[in-house]
C-alpha positions as CSV (number, residue, x, y, z in Angstrom):
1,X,-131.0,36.5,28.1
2,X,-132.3,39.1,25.2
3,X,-134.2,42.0,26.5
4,X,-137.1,41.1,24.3
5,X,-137.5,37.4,26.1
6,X,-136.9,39.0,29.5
7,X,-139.8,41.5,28.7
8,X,-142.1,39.1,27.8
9,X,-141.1,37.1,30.7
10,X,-141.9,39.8,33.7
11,X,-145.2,40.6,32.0
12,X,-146.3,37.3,32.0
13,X,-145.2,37.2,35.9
14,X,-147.1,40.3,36.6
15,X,-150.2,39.1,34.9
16,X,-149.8,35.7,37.3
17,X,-148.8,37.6,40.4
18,X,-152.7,40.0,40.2
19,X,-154.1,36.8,39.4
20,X,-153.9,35.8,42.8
21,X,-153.8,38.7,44.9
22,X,-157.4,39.6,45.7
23,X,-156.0,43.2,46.5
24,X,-154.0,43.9,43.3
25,X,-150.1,45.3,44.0
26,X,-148.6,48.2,43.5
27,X,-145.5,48.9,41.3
28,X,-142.7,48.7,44.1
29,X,-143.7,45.2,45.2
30,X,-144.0,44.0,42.0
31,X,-140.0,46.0,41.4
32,X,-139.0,44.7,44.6
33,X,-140.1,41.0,44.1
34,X,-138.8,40.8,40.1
35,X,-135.5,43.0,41.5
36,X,-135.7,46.1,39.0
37,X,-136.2,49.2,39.3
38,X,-139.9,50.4,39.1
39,X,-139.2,52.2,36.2
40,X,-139.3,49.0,34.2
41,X,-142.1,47.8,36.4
42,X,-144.0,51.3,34.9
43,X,-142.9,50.7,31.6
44,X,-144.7,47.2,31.3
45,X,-148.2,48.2,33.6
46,X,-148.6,50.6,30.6
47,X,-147.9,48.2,28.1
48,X,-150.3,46.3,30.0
49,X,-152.8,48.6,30.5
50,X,-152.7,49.6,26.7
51,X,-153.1,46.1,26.3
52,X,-156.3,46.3,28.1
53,X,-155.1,43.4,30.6
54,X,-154.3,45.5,33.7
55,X,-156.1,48.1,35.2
56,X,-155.2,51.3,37.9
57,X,-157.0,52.3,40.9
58,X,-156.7,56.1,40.5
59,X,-156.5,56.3,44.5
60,X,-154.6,53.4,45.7
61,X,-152.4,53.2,42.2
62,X,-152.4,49.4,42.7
63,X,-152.4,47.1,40.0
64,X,-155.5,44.8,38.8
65,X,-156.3,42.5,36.4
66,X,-159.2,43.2,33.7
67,X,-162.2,41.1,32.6
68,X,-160.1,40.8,29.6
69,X,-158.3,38.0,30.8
70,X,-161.1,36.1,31.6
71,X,-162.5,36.3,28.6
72,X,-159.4,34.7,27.1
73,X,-159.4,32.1,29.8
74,X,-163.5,31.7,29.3
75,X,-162.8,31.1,26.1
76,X,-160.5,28.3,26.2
77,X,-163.1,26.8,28.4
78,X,-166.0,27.1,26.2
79,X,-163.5,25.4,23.5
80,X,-162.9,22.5,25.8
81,X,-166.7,21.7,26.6
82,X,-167.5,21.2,23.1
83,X,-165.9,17.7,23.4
84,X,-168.6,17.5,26.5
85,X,-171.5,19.0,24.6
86,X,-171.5,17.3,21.4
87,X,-170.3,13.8,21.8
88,X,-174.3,12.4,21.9
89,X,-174.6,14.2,18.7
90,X,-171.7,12.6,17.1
91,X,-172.9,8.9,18.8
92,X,-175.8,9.6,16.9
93,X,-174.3,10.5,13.4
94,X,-172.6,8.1,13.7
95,X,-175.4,5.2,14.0
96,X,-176.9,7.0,11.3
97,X,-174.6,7.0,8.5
98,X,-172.2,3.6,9.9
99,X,-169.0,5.6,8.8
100,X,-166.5,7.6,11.3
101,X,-167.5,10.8,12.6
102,X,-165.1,13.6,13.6
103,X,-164.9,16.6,15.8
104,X,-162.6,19.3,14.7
105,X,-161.6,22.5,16.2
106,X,-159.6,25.4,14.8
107,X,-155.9,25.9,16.0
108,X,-154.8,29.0,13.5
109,X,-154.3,27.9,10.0
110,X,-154.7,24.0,11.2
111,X,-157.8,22.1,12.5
112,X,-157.4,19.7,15.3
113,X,-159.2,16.6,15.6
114,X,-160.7,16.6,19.1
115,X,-162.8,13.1,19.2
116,X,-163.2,10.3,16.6
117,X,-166.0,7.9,16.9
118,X,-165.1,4.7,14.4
119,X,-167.1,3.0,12.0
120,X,-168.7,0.1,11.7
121,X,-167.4,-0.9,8.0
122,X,-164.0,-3.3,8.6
123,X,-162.1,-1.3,6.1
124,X,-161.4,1.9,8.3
125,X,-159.6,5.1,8.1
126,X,-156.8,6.3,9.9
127,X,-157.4,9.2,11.5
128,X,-156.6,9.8,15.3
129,X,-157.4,12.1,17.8
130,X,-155.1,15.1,18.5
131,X,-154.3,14.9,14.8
132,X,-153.7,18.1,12.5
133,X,-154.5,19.0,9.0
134,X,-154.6,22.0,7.4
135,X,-157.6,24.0,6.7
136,X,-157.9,24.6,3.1
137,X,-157.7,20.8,1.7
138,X,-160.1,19.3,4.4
139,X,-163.6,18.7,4.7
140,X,-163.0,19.6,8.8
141,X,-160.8,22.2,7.5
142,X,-163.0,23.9,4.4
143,X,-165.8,24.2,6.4
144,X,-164.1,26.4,9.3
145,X,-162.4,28.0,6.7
146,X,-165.3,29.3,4.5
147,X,-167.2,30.5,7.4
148,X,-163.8,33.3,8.5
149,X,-164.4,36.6,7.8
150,X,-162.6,37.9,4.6
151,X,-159.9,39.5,6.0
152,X,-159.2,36.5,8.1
153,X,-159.4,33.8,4.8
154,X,-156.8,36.7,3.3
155,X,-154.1,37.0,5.7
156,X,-154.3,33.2,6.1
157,X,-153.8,32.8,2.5
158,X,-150.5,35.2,3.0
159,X,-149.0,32.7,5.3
160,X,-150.2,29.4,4.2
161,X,-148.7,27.6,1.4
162,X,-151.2,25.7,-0.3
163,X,-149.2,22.2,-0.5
164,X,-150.4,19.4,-2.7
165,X,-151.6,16.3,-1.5
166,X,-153.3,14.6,-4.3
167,X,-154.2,15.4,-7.5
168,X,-157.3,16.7,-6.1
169,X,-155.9,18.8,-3.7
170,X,-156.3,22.8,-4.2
171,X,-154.0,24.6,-4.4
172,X,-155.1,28.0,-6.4
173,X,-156.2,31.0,-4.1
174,X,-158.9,31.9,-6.8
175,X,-160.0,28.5,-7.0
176,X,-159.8,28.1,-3.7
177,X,-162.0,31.4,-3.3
178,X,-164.5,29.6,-5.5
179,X,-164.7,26.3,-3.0
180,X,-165.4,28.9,-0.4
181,X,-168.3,30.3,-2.0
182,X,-169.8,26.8,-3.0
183,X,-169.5,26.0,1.0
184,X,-171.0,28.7,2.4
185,X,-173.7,28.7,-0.6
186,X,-174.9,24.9,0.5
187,X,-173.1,25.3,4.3
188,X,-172.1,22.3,3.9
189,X,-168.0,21.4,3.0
190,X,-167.0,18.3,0.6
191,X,-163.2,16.6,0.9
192,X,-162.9,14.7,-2.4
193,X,-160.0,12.6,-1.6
194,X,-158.4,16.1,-1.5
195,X,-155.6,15.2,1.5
196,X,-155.7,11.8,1.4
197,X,-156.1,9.1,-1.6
198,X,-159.4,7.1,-1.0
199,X,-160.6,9.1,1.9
200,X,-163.5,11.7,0.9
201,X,-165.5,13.4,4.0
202,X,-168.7,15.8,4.1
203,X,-168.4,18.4,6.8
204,X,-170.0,21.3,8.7
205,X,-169.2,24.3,10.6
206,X,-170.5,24.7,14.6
207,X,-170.7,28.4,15.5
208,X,-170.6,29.6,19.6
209,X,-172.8,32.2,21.1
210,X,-171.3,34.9,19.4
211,X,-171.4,33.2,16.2
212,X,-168.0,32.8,15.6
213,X,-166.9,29.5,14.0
214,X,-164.8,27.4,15.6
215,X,-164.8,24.1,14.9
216,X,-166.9,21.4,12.3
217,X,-168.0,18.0,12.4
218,X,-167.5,15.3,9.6
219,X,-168.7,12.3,8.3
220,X,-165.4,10.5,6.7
221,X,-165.3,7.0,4.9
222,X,-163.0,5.3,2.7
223,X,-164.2,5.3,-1.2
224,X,-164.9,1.8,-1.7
225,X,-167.0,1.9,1.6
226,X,-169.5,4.0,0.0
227,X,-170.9,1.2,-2.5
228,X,-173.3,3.1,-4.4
229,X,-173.7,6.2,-2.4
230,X,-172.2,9.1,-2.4
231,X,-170.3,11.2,0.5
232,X,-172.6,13.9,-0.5
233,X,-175.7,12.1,0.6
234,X,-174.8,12.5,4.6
235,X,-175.2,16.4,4.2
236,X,-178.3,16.5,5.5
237,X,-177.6,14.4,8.4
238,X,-173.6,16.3,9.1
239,X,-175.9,19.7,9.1
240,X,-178.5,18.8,11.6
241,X,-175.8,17.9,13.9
242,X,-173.3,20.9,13.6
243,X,-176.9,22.7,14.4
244,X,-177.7,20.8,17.3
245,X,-173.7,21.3,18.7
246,X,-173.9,25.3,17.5
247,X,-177.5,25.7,19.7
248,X,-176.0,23.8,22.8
249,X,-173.6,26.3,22.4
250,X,-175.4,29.1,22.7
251,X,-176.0,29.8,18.7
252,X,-179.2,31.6,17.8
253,X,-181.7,30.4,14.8
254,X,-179.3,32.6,12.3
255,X,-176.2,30.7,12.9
256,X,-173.8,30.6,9.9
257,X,-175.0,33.7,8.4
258,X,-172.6,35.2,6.5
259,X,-171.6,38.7,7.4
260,X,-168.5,40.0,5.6
């Protein structure tokens, strides 16, 4: 087994092992429980503790956990209780406009399509929950996308290769820059048959307590669907609801405001 694997390994054991001991552990159980020396046991508590994830009594020396990894635990949570908190807001959208509504979190440089409610036109979408797409050619996607911090848009840029789809589809970073303006100027996103052919979607952000995005919902429809509407029409209504989500949430009045 490489060193680097077996690293990762123990500290992920250590981080398990305080998680249920209500009275932390010192370095030579941990040693004598993983069978190393407690060198190596030292070597990772201060990685650890750099880390921020473990803590040292400076009497007992024992080992504990920090509030650290709660909050990355809490914050899974919070992620998973959207589904809970918004799906009477997307019932409703979806009564309002007839056309399928979508809930979309961000995973990294994808969004994931948590819940789906269909519409009521026979000629439907596909689209399916636990679906992916990426960010920057979505109407889910854009409008998680254009509400990142700068430095956040930028590195994703640096990884992401910006793959067309349709002729629509974007894939120019200044152009793309440009979308991202026009988003968080209206705060609403638009997908213009950008990913898929015949598909166009208006969408917008929800924001948590902290006022971090992280996730959108949509109002998606097939073209011919529309008759003599336009996608762009729903805004209104695809706004009021990421609001509603954003303030069960535990957004303030000010949610969206950009802050680069």
């Amino acid at each position: 087994m490489r060193e680097g694997i077996q690293s990762v390994q123990r500290a992920l054991y250590i981080l398990e092992r305080l998680a249920v001991s209500e009275h932390g552990a010192g370095a030579s159980e941990i040693a004598r429980e993983l069978g190393v020396n407690r060198s190596t046991v030292f070597r990772l508590m201060e990685t650890l503790m750099q880390e921020g994830y473990v803590r040292q009594d400076p009497r007992s020396k024992r080992y504990y956990l920090t509030m650290k990894v709660f909050s990355l635990g809490s914050k899974l949570l919070d992620q998973m209780d959207i589904r809970t908190s918004a799906r009477e807001v997307l019932e409703d959208l979806q009564r309002q406009t007839g056309h399928t509504v979508h809930l979309g979190l961000r995973d990294l440089n994808e969004v994931v399509y948590i819940d789906k409610i269909s519409g009521t036109n026979p000629i439907q979408m596909y689209s399916m929950i636990g679906r992916r797409a990426p960010l920057y050619c979505t109407g889910v996607g854009k409008a998680i996308l254009a509400f990142l911090k700068d430095a956040e848009i930028q590195a994703l840029l640096k990884e992401v290769r910006l793959t067309r789809f349709t002729p629509n589809t974007i894939t120019d970073p200044g152009e793309l820059w440009e979308e991202i303006k026009r988003i968080r100027s209206r705060g609403y996103a638009l997908d213009m048959e950008e990913h898929e052919l015949g598909i166009r979607c208006v969408a917008a952000p929800i924001f948590d307590y902290t006022h971090e995005v992280i996730g959108s919902i949509s109002v998606a429809a097939v073209a011919i669907t529309l008759g003599e509407r336009n996608i762009e029409d729903y805004a209104g209504l695809v706004l009021e609801a990421a609001q509603r989500v954003s303030e069960r949430l535990g957004a303030g009045p000010d949610v969206g405001t950009i802050r680069r």
